[in-house]
C-alpha positions in Angstrom: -48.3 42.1 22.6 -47.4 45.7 21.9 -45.2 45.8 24.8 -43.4 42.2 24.0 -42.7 44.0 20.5 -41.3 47.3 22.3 -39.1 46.0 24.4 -37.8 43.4 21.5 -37.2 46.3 19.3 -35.2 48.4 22.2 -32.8 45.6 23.3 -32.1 45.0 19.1 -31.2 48.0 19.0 -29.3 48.3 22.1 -27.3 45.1 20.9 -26.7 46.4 17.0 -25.4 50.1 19.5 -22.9 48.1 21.7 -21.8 45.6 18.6 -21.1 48.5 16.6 -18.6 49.9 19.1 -15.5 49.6 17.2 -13.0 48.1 19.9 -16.1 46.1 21.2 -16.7 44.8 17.4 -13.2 43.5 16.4 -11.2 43.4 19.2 -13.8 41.3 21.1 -17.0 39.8 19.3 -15.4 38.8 16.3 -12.7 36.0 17.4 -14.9 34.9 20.0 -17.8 34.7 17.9 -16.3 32.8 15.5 -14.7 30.6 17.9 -17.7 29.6 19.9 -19.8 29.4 16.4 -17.1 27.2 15.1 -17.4 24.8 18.1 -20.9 25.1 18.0 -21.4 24.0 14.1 -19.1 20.8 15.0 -21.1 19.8 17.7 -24.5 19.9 16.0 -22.5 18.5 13.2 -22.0 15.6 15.3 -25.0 15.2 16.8 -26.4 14.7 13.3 -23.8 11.7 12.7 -24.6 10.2 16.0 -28.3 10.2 14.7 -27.0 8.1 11.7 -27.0 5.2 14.7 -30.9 5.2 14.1 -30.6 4.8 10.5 -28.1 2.1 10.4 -30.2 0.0 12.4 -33.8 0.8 11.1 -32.4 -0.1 7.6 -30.4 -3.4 9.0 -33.8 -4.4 10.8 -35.7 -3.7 7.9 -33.7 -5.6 5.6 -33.9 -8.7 8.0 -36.4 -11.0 9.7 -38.4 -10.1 12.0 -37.2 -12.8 14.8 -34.1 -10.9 15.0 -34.9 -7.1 15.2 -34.3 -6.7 18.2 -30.6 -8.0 17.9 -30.0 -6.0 15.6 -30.9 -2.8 17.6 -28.8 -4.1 20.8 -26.1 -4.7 18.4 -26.1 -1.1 16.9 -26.5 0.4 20.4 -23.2 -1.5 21.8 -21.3 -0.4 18.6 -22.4 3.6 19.7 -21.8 2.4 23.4 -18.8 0.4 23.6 -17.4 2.2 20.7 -17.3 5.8 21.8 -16.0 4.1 25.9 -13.2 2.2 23.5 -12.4 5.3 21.6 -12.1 7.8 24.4 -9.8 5.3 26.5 -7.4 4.0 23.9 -8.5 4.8 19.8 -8.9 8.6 20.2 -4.8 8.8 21.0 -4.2 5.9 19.2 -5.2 8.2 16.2 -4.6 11.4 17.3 -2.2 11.8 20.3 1.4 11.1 21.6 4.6 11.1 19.7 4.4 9.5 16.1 5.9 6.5 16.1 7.5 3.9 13.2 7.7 6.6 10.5 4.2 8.0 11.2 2.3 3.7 10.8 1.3 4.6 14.2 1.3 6.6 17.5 -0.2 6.2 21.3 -1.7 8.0 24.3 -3.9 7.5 27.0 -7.4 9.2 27.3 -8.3 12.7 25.2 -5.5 15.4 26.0 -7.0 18.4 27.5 -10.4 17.5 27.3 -10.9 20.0 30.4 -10.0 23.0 28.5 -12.8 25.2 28.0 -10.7 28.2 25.8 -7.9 28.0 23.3 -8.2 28.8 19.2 -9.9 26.4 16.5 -12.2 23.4 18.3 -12.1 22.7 21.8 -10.6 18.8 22.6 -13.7 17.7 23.8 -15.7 19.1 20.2 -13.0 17.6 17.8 -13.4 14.1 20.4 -17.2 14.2 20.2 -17.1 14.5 16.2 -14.5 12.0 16.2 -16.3 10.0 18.2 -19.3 9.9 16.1 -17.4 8.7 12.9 -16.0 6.0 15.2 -19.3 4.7 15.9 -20.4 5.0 12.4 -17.1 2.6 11.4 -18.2 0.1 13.5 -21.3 -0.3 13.1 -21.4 -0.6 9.1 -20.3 -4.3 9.9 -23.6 -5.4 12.0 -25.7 -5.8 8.6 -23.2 -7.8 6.9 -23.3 -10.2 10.0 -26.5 -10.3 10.7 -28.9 -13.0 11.8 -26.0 -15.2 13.0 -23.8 -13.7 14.8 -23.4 -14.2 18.6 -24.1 -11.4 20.6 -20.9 -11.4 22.7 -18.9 -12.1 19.8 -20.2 -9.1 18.1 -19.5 -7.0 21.3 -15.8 -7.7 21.1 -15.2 -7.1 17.9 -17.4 -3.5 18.4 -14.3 -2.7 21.3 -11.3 -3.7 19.4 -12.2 -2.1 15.8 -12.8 1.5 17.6 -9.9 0.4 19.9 -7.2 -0.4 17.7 -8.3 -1.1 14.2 -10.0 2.2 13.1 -7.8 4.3 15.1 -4.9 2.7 12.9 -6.3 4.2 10.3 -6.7 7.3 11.4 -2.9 7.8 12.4 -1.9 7.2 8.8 -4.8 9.8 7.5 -6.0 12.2 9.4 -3.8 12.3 12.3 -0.6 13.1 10.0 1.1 10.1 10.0 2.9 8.6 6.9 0.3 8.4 4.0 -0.4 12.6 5.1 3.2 12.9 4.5 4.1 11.9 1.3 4.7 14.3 -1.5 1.7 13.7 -3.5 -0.5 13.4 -0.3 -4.0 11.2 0.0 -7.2 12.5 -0.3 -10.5 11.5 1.3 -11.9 14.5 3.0 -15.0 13.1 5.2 -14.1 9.5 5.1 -15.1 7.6 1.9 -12.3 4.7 2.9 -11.0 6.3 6.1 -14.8 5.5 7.7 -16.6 3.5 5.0 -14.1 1.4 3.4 -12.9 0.1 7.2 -16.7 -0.4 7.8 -17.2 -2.2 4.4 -14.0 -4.2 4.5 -14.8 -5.5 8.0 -17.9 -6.5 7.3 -17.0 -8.9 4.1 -14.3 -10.4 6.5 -17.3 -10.9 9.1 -19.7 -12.3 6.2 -16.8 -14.8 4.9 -15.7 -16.2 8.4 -19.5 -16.5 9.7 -20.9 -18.3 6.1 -24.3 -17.7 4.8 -27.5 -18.0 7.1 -28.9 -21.2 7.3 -31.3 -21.4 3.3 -29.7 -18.5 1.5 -27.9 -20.8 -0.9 -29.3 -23.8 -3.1 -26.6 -26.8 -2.9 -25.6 -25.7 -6.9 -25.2 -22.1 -4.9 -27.9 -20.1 -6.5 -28.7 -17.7 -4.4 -32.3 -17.5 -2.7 -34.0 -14.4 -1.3 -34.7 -13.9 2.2 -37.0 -10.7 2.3 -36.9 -8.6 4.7 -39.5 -7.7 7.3 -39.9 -4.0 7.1 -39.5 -2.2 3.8 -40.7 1.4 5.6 -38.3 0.8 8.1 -35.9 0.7 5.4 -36.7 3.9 3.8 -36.9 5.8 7.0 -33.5 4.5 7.9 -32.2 5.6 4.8 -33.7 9.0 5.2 -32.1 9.2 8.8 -28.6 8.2 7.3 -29.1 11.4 4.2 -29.9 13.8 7.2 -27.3 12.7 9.3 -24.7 12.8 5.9 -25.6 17.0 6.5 -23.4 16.8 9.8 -21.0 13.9 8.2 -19.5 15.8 5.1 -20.4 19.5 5.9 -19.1 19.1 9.3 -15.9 17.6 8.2 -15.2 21.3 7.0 -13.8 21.5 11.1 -15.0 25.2 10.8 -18.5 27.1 10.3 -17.4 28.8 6.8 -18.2 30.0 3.5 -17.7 26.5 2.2 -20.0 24.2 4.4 -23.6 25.2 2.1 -21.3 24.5 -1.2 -20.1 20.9 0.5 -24.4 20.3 1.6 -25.6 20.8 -1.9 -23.1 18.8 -3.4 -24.1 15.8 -0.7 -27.7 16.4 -1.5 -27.5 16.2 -5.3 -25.5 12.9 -5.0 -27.6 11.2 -3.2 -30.5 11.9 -5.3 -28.5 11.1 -8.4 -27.3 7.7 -6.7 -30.9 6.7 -5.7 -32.1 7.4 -9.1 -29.3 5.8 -11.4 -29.7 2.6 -8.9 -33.7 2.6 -9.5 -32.8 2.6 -12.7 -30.4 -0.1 -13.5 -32.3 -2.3 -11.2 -35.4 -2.1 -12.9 -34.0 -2.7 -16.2 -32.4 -5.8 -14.6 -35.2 -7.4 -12.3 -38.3 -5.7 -14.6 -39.4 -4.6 -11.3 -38.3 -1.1 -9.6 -36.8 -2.8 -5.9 -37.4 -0.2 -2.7 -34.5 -1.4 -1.0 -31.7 -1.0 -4.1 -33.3 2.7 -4.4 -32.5 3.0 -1.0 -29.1 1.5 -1.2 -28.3 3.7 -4.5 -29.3 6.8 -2.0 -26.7 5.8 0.4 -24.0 5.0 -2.3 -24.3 8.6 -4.1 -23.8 9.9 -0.6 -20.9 7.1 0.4 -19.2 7.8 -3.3 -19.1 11.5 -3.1 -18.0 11.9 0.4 -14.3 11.9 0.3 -14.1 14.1 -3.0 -17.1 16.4 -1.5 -14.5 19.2 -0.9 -12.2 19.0 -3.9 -15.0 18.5 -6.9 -17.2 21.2 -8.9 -21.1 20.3 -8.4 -21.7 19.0 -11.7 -19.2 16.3 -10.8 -20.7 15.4 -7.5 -24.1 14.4 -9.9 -22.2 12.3 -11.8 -19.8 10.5 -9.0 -23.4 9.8 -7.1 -24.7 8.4 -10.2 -21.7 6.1 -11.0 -22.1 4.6 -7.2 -25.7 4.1 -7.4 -24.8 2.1 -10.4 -21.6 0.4 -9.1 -24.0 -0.8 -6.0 -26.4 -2.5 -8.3 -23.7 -4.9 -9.7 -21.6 -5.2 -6.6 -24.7 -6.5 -4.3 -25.0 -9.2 -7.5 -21.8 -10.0 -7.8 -21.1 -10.5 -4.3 -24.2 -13.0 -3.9 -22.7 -14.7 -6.6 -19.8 -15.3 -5.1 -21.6 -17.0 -2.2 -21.0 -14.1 0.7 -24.0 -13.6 2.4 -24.4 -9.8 3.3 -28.5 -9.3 3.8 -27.9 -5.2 3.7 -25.4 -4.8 1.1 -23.2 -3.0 3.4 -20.2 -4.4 1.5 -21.0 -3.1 -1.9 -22.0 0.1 -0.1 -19.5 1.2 2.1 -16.8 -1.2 1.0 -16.8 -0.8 -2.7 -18.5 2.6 -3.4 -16.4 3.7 -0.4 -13.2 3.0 -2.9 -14.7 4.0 -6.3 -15.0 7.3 -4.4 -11.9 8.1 -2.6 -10.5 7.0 -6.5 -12.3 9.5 -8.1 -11.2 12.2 -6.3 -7.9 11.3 -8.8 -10.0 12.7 -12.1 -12.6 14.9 -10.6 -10.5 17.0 -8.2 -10.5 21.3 -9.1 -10.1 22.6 -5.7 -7.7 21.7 -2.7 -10.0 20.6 0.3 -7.3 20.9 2.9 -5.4 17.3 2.1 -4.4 18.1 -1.7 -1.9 21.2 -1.3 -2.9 22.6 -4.6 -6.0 23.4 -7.2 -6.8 21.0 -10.4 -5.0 18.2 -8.9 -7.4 16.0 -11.2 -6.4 14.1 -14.2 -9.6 15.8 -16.0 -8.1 19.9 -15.2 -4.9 18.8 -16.4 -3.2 17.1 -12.8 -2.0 14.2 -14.5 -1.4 11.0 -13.2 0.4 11.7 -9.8 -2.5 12.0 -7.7 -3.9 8.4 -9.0 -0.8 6.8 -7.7 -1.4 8.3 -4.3 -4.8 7.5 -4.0 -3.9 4.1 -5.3 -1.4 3.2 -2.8 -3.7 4.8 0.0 -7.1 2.2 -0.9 -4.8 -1.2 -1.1 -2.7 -0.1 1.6 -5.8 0.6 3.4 -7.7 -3.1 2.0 -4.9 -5.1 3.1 -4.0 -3.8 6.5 -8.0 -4.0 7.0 -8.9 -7.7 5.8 -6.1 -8.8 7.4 -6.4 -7.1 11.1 -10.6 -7.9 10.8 -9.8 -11.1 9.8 -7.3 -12.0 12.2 -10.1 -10.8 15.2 -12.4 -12.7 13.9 -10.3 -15.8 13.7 -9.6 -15.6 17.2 -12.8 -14.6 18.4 -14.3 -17.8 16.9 -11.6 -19.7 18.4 -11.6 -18.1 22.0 -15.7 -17.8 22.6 -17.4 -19.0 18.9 -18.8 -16.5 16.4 -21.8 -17.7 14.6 -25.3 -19.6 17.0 -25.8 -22.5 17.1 -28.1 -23.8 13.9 -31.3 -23.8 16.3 -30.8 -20.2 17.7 -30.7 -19.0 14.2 -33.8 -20.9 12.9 -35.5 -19.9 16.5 -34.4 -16.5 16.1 -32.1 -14.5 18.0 -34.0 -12.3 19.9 -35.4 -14.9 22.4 -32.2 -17.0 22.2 -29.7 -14.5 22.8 -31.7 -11.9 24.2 -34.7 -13.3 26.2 -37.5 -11.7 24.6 -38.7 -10.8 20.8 -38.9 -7.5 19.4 -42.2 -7.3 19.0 -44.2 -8.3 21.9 -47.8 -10.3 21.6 -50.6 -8.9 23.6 -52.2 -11.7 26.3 -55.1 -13.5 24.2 -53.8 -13.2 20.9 -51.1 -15.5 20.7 -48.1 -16.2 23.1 -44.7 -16.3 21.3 -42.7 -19.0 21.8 -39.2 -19.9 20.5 -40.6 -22.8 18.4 -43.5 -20.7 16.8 -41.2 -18.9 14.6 -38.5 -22.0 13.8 -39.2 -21.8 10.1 -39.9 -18.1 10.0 -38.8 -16.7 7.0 -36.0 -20.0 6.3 
């Protein structure tokens, strides 16, 4: 052990003796240091957001019947699968490559240009693709809840290619990729994706949820809504834990670089999430009497939804309170859009869809500091910005609505005319995991009941 500690201490030392070599320190170690640490940071950063595809579809499960679990985890695994194959053949230049075309509305290019390159300054192609990549996924897969339990499995699969094909990617052009809404004078705002990801996620899914209908017993025939419980509330809560650890490579990696500012942007995600979890706790028990797991859970993911696209422009008191107004917005939205008869058994509308909005809006009053997009400091109505910055961010969340609802809805329109969208009425009341898949989820041991499609025909209906 004495020896192991010797010969530690000697090559520190030895290190700290070459580093401090002036030519050796700054002409050498510095730029490539922070170069490789940058591209380093990203990476893990984007690991963590490819972990999210656990969360997403332990909470979806969770929230659903068992007799359709494992759909829902093939369904989440195609949208990572297909997704990132889509993306990396068409949506990557789509979004980011070629020559802007139509005013900056849109753009094209094959494949990811110079993925080979191993050198250069800032993030390598292939680290900016892989991060990219991730926050594809995490579009696409927002929509699964909202459709779940009826959807056909193929159906599902080709709407997964053409949202990180085309639709998505659209998006990104106009936003992150320079196009026209980057270029206006007053430009948008949304720094890790509150509508750019969320929003295209959450307006998918309530164009999914409208053209499938509700699952078979959800609605009374005067429309009051009935409860379908879910199977798993722990697998709820540990998916929801997944998504707030993977939201620590979401918004602090969207920083591009490994900085002074990435711990700043990681408190700031951590303290809206708690707010959000707590403020929806809240109003749901004063509502229902009763303190619901799953709303807590869904507040937790709105604080983090609401504050990710003004994460890098906001002081952290305001991050508190912009988690605490989503939390609270997701309480009434889930209500509100039961009532209006659109069955979404994870909330993922209200979530990403709403919250998504409220927060890319707020960025309008709460903004102090330019995050990269803004151009200048207190661009906020509350430090004295005035009202220009509203306009933008206005014209960027309808823009944004209509071009999504309409492109969703036009897929799914021709997807349930070209191959059908929603099973048949027996596959959803036998479950989907036999019917569409060939097995259940959860197996049963020999001797202690064999399942059987019929067996679980009423489950849960």
């Amino acid at each position: 052990m004495k020896r192991k500690l010797l010969t530690g201490t000697s090559l520190a030392v030895l290190l700290v003796a070459v580093m401090a070599q002036p030519a050796f320190a700054q002409s050498e170690v510095a730029p490539a240091s922070q170069f490789v640490l940058d591209n380093l940071f990203i990476f893990i950063a984007g690991v963590l957001v490819f972990f999210m595809q656990a969360g997403f579809a332990l909470v979806e499960a969770g929230l659903t019947r068992q007799k359709n679990v494992a759909n829902i985890m093939m369904k989440n695994l195609m949208d990572m699968s297909a997704g990132v194959l889509a993306f990396a053949l068409v949506g990557f230049g789509i979004g980011f490559g070629g020559d802007e075309l139509l005013g900056g509305w849109f753009g094209f290019d094959w494949g990811i240009a110079g993925v080979e390159d191993t050198i250069g300054d800032g993030l390598l192609p292939s680290t900016f693709f892989f991060f990219q990549a991730a926050f594809a996924a995490t579009a696409a897969t927002i929509v699964s809840g909202a459709m779940a339990e009826r959807t056909k499995f193929k159906s599902y699969f080709v709407y997964s290619f053409f949202i990180t094909a085309l639709i998505y990617p659209v998006v990104l052009r106009w936003t992150w990729g320079g196009g026209w809404l980057a270029q206006l004078e007053i430009p948008f705002s949304d720094f890790a994706g509150s509508t750019i990801v969320h929003a295209t996620g959450g307006w998918a899914a309530l164009m999914g949820a409208i053209i499938l209908g509700p699952r078979i017993g959800k609605y009374a025939k005067d429309g009051t809504p009935r409860a379908i419980p879910g199977h798993n509330i722990p697998f709820v809560v540990l998916g929801a834990m997944i998504l707030f650890i993977g939201w620590f490579g979401f918004n602090p990696g969207s920083e591009l670089a490994a900085d002074e500012f990435v711990t700043g942007i990681a408190l700031k995600t951590l303290l809206a999430a708690a707010a959000g979890a707590v403020a929806a706790m809240s109003a749901n028990w004063a509502l229902d009497k009763k303190p619901d797991v799953s709303m807590a859970a869904n507040g937790l993911l709105a604080g983090l939804v609401a504050v990710t696209a003004p994460v890098g422009a906001i002081e952290t008191w305001a991050a508190v309170l912009i988690g605490a107004i989503g939390g609270l917005i997701v309480v009434f939205s889930v209500k509100f859009i039961d009532r209006l008869k659109i069955d979404d058994p994870v909330g993922a509308i209200s979530v990403h869809g709403v919250v998504g909005t409220f927060g890319t809006l707020s960025i309008a009053f709460f903004a102090k500091y330019d995050d990269a997009f803004l151009g200048r400091e207190n661009a906020g109505l509350f430090y004295g910005g005035g009202l220009d910055q509203l306009w933008t961010q206005l014209i960027f969340v309808v823009v944004h609505f209509l071009f999504v609802v309409t492109a969703t809805g036009l897929l799914f329109l021709a997807i349930k005319a070209l191959i059908g969208l929603r099973v048949s009425e027996e596959e959803e009341l036998a479950g989907l995991d036999v019917m569409e898949h060939g097995s259940p989820g959860y197996g049963f041991e020999s001797g202690r009941g064999e399942f059987s499609a019929s067996s679980h025909s009423a489950a849960g209906v």
